[in-house]
PLY file of the C-alpha trace (Angstrom):
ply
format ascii 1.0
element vertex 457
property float x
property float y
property float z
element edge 456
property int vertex1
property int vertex2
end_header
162.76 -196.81 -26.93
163.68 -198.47 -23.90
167.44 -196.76 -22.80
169.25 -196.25 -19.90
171.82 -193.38 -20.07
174.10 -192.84 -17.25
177.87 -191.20 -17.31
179.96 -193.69 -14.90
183.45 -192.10 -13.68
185.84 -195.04 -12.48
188.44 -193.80 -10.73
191.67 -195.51 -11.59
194.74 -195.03 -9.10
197.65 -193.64 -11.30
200.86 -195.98 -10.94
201.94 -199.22 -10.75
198.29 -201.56 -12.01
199.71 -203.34 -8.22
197.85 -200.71 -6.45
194.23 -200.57 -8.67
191.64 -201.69 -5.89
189.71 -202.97 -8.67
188.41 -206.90 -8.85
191.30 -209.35 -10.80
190.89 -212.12 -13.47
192.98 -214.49 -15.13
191.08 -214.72 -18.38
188.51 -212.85 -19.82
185.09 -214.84 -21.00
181.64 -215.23 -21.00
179.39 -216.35 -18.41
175.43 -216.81 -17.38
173.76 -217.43 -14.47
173.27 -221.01 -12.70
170.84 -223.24 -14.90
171.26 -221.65 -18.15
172.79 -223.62 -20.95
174.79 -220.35 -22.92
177.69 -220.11 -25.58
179.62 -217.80 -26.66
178.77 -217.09 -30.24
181.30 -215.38 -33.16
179.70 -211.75 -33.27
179.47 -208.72 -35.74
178.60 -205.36 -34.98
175.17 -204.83 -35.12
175.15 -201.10 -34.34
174.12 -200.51 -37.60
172.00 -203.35 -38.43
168.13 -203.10 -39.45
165.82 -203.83 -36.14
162.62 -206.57 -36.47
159.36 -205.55 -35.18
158.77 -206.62 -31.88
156.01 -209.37 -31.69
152.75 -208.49 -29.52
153.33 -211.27 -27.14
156.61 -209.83 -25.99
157.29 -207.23 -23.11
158.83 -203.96 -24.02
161.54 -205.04 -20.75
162.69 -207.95 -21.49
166.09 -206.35 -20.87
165.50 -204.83 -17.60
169.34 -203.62 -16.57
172.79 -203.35 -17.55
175.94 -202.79 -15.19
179.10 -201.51 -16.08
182.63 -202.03 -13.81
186.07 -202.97 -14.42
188.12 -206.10 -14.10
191.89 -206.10 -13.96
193.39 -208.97 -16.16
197.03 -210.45 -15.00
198.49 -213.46 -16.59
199.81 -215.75 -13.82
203.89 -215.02 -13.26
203.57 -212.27 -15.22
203.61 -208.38 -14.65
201.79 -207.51 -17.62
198.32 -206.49 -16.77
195.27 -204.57 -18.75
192.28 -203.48 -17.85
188.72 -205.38 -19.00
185.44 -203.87 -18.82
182.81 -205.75 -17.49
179.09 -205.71 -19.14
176.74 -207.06 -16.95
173.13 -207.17 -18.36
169.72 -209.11 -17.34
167.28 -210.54 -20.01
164.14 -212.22 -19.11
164.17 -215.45 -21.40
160.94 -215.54 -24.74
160.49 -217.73 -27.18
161.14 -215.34 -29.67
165.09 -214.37 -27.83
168.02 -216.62 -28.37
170.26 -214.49 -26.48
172.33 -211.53 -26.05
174.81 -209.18 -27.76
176.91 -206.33 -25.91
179.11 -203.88 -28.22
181.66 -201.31 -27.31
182.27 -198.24 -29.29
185.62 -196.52 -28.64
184.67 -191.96 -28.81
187.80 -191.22 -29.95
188.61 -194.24 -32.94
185.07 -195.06 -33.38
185.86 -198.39 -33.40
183.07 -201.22 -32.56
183.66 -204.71 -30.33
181.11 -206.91 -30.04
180.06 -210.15 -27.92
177.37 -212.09 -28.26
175.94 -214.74 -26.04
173.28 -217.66 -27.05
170.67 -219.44 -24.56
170.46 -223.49 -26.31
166.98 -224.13 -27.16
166.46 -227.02 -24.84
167.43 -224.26 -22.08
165.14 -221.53 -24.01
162.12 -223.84 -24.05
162.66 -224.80 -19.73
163.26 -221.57 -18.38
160.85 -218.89 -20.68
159.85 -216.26 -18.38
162.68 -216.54 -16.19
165.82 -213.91 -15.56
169.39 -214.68 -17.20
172.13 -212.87 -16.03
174.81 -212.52 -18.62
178.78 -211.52 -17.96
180.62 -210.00 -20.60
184.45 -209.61 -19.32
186.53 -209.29 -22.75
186.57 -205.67 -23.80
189.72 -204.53 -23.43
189.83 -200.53 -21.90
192.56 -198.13 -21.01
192.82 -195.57 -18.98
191.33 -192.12 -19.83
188.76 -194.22 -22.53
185.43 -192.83 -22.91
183.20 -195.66 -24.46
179.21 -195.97 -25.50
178.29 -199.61 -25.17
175.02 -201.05 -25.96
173.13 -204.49 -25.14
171.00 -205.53 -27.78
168.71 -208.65 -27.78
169.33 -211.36 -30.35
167.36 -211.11 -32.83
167.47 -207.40 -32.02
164.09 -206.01 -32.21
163.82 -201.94 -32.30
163.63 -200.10 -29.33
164.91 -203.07 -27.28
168.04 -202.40 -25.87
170.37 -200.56 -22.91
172.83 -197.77 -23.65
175.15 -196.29 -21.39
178.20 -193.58 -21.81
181.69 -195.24 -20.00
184.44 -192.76 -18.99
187.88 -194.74 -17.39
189.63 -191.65 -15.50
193.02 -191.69 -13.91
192.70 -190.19 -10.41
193.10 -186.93 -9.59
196.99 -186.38 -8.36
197.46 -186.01 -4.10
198.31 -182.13 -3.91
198.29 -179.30 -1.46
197.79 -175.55 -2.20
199.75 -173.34 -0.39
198.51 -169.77 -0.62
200.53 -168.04 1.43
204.44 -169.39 -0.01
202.67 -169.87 -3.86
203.54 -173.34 -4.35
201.54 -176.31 -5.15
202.66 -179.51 -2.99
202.41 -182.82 -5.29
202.49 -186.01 -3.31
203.88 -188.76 -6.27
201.97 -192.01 -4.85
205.33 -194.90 -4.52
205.05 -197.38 -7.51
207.91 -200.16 -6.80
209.58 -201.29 -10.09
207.22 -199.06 -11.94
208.44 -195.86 -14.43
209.66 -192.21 -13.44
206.87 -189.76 -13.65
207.02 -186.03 -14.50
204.45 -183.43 -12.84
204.26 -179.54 -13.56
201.89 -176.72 -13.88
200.98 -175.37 -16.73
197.81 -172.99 -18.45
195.07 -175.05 -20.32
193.74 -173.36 -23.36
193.38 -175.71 -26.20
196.78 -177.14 -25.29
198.14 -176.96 -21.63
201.28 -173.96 -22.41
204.43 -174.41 -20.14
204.02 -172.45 -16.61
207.64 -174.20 -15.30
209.73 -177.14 -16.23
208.62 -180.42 -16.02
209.99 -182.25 -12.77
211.03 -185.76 -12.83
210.42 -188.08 -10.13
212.14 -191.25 -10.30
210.85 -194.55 -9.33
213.48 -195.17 -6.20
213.22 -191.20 -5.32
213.90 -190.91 -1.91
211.05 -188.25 -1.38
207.67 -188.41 -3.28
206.50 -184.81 -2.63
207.43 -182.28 -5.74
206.64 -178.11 -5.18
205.83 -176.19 -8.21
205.67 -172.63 -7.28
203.07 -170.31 -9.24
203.15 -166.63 -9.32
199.50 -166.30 -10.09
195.87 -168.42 -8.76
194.05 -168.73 -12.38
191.47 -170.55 -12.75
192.87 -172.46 -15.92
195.95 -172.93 -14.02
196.32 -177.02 -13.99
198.93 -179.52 -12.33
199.76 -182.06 -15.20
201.36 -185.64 -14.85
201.97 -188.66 -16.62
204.11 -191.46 -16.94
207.71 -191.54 -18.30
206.67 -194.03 -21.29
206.18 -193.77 -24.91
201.95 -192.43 -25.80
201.52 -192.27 -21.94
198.01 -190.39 -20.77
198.63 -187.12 -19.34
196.23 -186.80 -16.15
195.43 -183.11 -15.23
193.59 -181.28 -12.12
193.36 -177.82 -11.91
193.17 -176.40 -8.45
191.81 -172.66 -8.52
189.09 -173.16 -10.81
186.93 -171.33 -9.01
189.23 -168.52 -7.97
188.03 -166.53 -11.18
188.26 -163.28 -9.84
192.09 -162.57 -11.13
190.45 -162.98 -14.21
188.89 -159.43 -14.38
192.23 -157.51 -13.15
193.86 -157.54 -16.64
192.78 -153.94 -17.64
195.39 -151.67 -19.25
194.35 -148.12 -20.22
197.21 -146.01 -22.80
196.51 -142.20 -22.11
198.27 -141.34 -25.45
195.69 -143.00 -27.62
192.53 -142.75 -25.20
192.51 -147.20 -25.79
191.06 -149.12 -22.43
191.64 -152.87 -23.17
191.50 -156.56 -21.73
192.79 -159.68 -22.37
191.84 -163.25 -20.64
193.99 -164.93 -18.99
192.31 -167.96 -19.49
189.33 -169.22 -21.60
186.50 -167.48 -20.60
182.52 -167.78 -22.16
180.59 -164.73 -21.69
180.42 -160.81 -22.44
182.03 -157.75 -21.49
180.91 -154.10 -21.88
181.46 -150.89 -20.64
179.24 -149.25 -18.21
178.62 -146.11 -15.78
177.69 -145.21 -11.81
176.08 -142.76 -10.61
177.75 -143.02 -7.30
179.45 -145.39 -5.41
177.91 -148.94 -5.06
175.10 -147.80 -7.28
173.96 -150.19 -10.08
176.52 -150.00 -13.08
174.57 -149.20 -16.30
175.25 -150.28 -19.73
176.96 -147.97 -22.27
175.39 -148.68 -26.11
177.23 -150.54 -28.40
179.88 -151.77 -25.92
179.19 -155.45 -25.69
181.85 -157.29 -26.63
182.11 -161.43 -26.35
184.28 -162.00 -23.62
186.84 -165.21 -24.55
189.22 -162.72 -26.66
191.33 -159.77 -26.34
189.23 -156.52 -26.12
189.67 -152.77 -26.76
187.39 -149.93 -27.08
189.28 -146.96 -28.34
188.55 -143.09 -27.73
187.45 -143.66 -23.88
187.10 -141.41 -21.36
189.11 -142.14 -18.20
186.18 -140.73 -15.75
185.61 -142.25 -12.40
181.89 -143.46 -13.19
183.54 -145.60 -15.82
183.60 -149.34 -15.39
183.71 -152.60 -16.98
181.55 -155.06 -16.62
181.79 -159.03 -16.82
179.12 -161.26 -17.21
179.53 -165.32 -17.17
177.23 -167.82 -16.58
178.77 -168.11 -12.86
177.89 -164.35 -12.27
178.93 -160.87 -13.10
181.81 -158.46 -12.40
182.39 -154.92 -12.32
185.81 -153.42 -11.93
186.32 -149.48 -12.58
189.67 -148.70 -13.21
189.65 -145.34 -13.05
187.79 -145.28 -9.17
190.91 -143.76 -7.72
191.58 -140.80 -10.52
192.63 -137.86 -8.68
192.39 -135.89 -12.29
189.62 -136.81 -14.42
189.46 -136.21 -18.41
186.82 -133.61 -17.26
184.42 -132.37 -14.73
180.93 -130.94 -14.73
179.09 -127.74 -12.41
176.23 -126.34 -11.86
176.14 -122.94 -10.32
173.95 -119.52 -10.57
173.50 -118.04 -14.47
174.54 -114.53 -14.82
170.77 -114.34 -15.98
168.61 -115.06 -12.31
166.11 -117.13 -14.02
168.97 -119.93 -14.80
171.49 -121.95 -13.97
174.83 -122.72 -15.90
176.01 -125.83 -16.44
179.88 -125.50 -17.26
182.03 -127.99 -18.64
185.81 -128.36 -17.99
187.98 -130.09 -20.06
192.08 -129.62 -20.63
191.58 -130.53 -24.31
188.49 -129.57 -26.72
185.73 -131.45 -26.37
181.91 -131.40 -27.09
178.93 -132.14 -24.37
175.58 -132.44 -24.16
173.20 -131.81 -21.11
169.93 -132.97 -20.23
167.40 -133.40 -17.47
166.20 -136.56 -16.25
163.54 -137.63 -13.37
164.31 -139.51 -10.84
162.25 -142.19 -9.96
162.45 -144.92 -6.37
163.92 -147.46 -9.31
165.89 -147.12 -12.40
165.59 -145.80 -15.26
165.67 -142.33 -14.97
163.24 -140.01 -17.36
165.19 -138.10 -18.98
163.88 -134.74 -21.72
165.58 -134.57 -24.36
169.43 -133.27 -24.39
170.72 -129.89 -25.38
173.98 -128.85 -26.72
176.55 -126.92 -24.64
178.35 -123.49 -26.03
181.90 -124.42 -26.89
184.20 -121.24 -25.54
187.14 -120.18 -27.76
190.24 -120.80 -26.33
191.24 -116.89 -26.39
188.09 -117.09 -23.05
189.77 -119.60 -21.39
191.59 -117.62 -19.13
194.00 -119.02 -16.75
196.22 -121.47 -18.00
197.01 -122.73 -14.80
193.74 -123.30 -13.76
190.86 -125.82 -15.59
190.20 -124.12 -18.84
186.33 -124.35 -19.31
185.54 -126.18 -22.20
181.77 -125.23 -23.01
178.47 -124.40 -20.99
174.68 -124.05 -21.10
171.91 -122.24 -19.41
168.97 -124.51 -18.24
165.77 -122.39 -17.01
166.16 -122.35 -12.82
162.26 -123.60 -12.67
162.79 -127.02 -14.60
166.22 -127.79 -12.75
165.30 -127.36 -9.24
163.21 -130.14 -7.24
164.26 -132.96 -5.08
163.78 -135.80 -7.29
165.36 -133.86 -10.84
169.20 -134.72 -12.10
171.05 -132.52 -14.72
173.15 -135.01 -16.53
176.34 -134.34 -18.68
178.44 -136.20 -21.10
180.97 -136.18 -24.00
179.69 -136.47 -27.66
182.70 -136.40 -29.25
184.36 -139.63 -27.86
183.62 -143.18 -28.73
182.48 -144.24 -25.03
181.95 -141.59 -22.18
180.25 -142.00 -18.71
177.64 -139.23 -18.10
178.18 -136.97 -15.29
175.27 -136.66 -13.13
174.58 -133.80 -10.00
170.64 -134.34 -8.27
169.13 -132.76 -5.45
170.23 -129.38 -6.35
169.84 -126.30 -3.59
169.04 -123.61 -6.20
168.51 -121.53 -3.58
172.20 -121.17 -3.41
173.50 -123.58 -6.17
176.19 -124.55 -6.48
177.65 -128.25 -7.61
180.32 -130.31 -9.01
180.75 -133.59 -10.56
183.97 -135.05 -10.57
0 1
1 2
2 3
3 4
4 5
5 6
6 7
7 8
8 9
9 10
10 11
11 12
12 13
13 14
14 15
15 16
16 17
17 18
18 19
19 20
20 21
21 22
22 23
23 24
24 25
25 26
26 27
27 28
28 29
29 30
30 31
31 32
32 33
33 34
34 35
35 36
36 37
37 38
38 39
39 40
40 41
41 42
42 43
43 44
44 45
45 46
46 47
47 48
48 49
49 50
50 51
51 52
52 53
53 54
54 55
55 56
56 57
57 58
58 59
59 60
60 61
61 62
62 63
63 64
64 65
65 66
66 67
67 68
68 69
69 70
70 71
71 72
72 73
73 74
74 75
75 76
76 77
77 78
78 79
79 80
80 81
81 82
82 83
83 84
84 85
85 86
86 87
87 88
88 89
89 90
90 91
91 92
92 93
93 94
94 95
95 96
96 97
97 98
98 99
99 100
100 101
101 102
102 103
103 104
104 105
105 106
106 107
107 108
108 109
109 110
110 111
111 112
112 113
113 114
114 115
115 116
116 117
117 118
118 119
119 120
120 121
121 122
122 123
123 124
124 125
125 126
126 127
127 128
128 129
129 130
130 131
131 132
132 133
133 134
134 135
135 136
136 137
137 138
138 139
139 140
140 141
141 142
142 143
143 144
144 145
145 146
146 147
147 148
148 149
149 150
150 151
151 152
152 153
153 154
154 155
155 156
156 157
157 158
158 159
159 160
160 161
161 162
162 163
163 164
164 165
165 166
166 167
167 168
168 169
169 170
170 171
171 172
172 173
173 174
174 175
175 176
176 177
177 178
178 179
179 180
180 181
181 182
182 183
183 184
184 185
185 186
186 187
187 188
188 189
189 190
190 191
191 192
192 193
193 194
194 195
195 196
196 197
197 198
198 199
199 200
200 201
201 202
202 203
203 204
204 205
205 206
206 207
207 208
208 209
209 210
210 211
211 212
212 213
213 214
214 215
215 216
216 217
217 218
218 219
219 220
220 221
221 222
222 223
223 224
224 225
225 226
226 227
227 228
228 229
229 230
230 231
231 232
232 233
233 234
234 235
235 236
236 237
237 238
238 239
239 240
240 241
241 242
242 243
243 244
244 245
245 246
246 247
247 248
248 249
249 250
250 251
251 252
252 253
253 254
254 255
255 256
256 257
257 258
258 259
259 260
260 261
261 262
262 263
263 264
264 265
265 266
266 267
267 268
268 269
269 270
270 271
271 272
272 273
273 274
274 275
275 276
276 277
277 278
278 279
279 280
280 281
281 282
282 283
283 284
284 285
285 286
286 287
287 288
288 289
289 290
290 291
291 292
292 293
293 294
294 295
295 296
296 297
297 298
298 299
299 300
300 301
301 302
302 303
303 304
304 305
305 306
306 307
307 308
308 309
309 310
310 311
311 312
312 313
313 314
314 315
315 316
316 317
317 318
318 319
319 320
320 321
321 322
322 323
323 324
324 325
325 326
326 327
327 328
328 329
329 330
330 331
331 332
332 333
333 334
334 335
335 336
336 337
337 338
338 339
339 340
340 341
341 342
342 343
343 344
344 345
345 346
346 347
347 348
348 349
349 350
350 351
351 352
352 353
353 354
354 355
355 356
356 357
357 358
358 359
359 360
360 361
361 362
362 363
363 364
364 365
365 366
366 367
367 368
368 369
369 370
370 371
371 372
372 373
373 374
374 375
375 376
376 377
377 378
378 379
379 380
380 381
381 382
382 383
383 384
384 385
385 386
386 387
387 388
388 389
389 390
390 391
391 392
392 393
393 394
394 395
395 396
396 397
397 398
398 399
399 400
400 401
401 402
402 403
403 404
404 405
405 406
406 407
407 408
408 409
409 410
410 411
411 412
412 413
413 414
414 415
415 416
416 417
417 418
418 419
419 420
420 421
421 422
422 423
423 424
424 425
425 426
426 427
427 428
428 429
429 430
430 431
431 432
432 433
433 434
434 435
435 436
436 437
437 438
438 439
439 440
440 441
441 442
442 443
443 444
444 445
445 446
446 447
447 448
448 449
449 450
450 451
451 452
452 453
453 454
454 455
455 456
């Protein structure tokens, strides 16, 4: 199938059609190149029409390309205007052609025009083999109109034609972003004798929601800059305009759409209930989960069963508010990782490791102000992650009669680990809560069991 598929942006100046640097008319109509006897001829959509073989004697390109562009019609002594896309397509003339046909499909209505143009057969018979140039210029267009047109040969035999995608786009508004005061700068381009226009900021989810009032500019305003302050750079944060007329096209640009980083900074974390949540402030596509450091800057690894899709409100109850414990954002711009509990001076718990009462071990001891349950193993550390790790065992829970000093951290539980399989350079005794939906391990390497003694916190 012989296509050509392009998008085409036109860029349309917003205001008065005056000021549209785009070619006039008077009329629309059709046209074809010098020495070509052509008509226009009463059309009907062929779109859906059944295609005739092609016959053997006839190139595959006999259309060979199609232009798209757009004309602006005024009537004379008249300030009505519209806007008239141009089809401009090339057909190399066969016996078995009689001419052209362009149609325009409207995206949004679905609705079909179509023009056709015929080649006389006196002219068909003198110039076979040679190019015609056809101009259709009577599709009417608006602004903001995405259209598919197609150029079909008449008859139309399959695979023979051009297709192309047409999007007519207001212009982006004049603005300026100023970071330091919080206010976008709107510059409201001068339309004389043309309508007011309103411009304001607002959040685009589905709709875009109300950031500020609208602001009105009127058409003999004395100044044509607006300010629209903002409290907050978002990346779905958009300046909206449009027209004060009935149905008029609302033209948006949104400024910080790359500043996504705000996005990530809505963490909330309610002690009473142990819930750590997030909620976009904009439509986002991508995941979120919880994960753990070792240390600072180290790589942030993925707690099970955290993954969460990332363009809703999420929540992960019974969590641990440990320092190792981070979020982690992942779009298709890049990832994220912001740990919201970095600066804890008190954490829900802390892990050491220090000298067994027996010689031949060591004593991991847990401390927790409320009761909890943990696990310890021993892992391997290797030049890259993962680490090996044996398998876990189960820490002593102390009654709360042992816990001694109230003022002090009460110690939670413990467990012995044999001295020999602890100690060596490249060996980590890891710790962690089993009784909470999502903990971060604790994690102490490199121990000096000569003298040992270690805490995580």
């Amino acid at each position: 199938m012989l296509a050509a598929r392009a998008v085409v942006l036109l860029a349309l100046t917003w205001g008065a059609y005056q000021s549209l640097a785009v070619p006039r008319a008077t009329e629309c109509g059709l046209s074809c190149s010098l020495g070509f006897a052509c008509k226009s001829h009463v059309s009907r959509n062929v779109l859906g029409a059944f295609c005739r073989h092609r016959p053997a004697a006839m190139p595959r390109r006999v259309l060979k390309a199609m232009t798209l562009s757009t004309v602006l019609k005024c009537a004379p002594h008249d300030d009505g205007c519209s806007l008239l896309l141009r089809v401009r397509a090339s057909l190399t003339l066969h016996e078995s052609l009689r001419g052209l046909e362009a149609c325009s499909t409207s995206q949004d209505t679905q609705e079909t025009h179509c023009h056709s143009v015929r080649v006389r057969r006196a002219s068909r018979r003198l110039q076979e083999g040679h190019q015609l140039q056809v101009n259709f210029d009577c599709f009417e267009v608006s602004v903001a109109q995405s259209l598919y047109v197609t150029v079909r040969t008449v008859p139309y035999f399959c695979g023979v034609q051009l297709e192309q995608q047409y999007h007519v786009e207001a212009e982006k508004l004049s603005y300026w972003v100023d970071r330091s005061r919080k206010v976008v700068l709107v510059q409201v381009p001068e339309a004389p004798g043309g309508p007011d226009y309103y411009v304001r900021l607002c959040l685009k989810w589905f709709t875009c929601e109300d950031v500020g009032a609208p602001v009105q500019v009127t058409a003999n305003s004395v100044s044509r800059e607006v300010s629209l302050p903002y409290s907050q750079e978002l990346p779905c944060l958009c300046l909206e305009s449009w027209p004060a007329t009935p149905d008029a096209v609302r033209i948006q640009t949104c400024p910080f759409e790359a500043d996504t980083e705000a996005l990530w900074d809505a963490i909330r974390y309610h002690p009473g209930n142990q819930a750590l949540s997030w909620e976009p402030a904009c439509p986002v596509s991508g995941h979120v989960s919880l994960c753990w450091r070792p240390g600072p800057g180290a790589h942030c690894h993925q707690l099970e069963h955290s993954g969460r899709p990332a363009h809703r409100a999420v929540q992960y109850s019974r969590v641990d508010a440990q320092p190792q414990l981070c979020l982690k954002f992942s779009t298709s711009l890049g990832f994220w990782v912001r740990c919201p509990f970095e600066q804890l001076r008190v954490p829900a718990w802390k892990m050491t490791v220090q000298p067994a009462p027996s010689r031949a071990h060591l004593r991991v001891t847990f401390f927790s102000p409320r009761p909890a349950h943990f696990q310890v193993r021993l892992c391997h550390q290797k030049k890259k992650w993962p680490l090996a790790c044996r398998r876990a065992l189960q820490a002593t829970a102390l009654p709360p009669a042992s816990q001694g000093d109230l003022a002090a951290d009460p110690a939670a539980a413990f467990v012995d680990i044999p001295r020999d399989e602890a100690c060596g350079s490249d060996i980590c005794v890891q710790g962690w809560r089993t009784d909470g939906h999502f903990s971060a391990p604790q994690q102490l390497c490199d121990l000096l069991c000569a003298a040992t003694q270690g805490t995580a916190d």
